[in-house]
N, C-alpha and C positions, 0 to 999 in steps of 0.2 A: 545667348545670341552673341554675334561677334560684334564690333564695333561697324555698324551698319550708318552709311550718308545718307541724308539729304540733301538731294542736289535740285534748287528752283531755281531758273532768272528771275529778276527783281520782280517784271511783270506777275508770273506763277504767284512769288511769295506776297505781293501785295494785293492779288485777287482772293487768294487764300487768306490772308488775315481778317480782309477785308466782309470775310465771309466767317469768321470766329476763329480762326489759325488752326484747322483740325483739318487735317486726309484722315478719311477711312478708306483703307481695301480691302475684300473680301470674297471671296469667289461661291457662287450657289452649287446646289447640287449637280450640276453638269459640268463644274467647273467653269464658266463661264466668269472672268473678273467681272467685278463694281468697284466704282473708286467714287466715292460720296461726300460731301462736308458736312453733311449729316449721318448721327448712326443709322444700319439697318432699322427697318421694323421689327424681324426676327432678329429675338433675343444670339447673343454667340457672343464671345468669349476675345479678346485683342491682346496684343500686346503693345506696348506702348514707343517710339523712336521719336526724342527730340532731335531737331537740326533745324540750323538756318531759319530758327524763328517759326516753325512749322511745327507740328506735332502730327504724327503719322500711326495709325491705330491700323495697325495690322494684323490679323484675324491668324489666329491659331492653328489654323486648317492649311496655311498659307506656306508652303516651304520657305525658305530665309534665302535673301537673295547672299550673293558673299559680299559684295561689295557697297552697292547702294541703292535707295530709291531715288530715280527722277521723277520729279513733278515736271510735268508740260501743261499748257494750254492747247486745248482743241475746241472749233469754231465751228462743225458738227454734229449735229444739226443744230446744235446751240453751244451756247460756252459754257465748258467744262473742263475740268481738272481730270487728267489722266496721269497714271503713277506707271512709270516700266520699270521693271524687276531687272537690277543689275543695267538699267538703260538700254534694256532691247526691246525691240521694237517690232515685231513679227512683220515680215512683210518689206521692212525697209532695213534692218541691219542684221548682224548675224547674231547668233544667240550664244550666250557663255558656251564655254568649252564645254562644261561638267554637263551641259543639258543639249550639246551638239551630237 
């Protein structure tokens, strides 16, 4: 894997620790992303990215983004931790070149 970021505002990284300092993401069978502070129930496989005092379990299945993970907060129907791949954001930015 290349040399992959984590990138949290303070706010992110102090919800996140404050919750055991683990992101997990993972996508199910339809592809559909999970981004959790706890692991899945079904067993799979991660790989591991430290930064910024965070620790980010990134599921195997999951292509590498090239540059970095953002952590955000979302309010949503409740608060939670969302991770976007290279900091895109379907919907509101554009998406890396390589996947454009």
């Amino acid at each position: 894997m290349a040399d992959i970021k984590i990138v949290a505002d303070a706010d992110v990284r102090e919800y996140v620790l404050e919750h055991g300092g683990n992101v997990y993401v993972w996508a199910n069978d339809t592809g559909l992303k999970h981004v959790a502070l706890e692991p899945p129930d079904e067993p799979m496989e991660f790989e591991t990215i430290e930064g910024d005092g965070i620790t980010l379990h990134q599921a195997l299945s999951i292509q590498d983004p090239t540059t970095e993970w953002k952590l955000v907060i979302r309010h949503f129907p409740l608060k939670h931790v969302d991770a976007l791949w290279d900091a895109w954001e379907p919907g509101v930015s554009s998406p890396p070149p390589e996947i454009s």
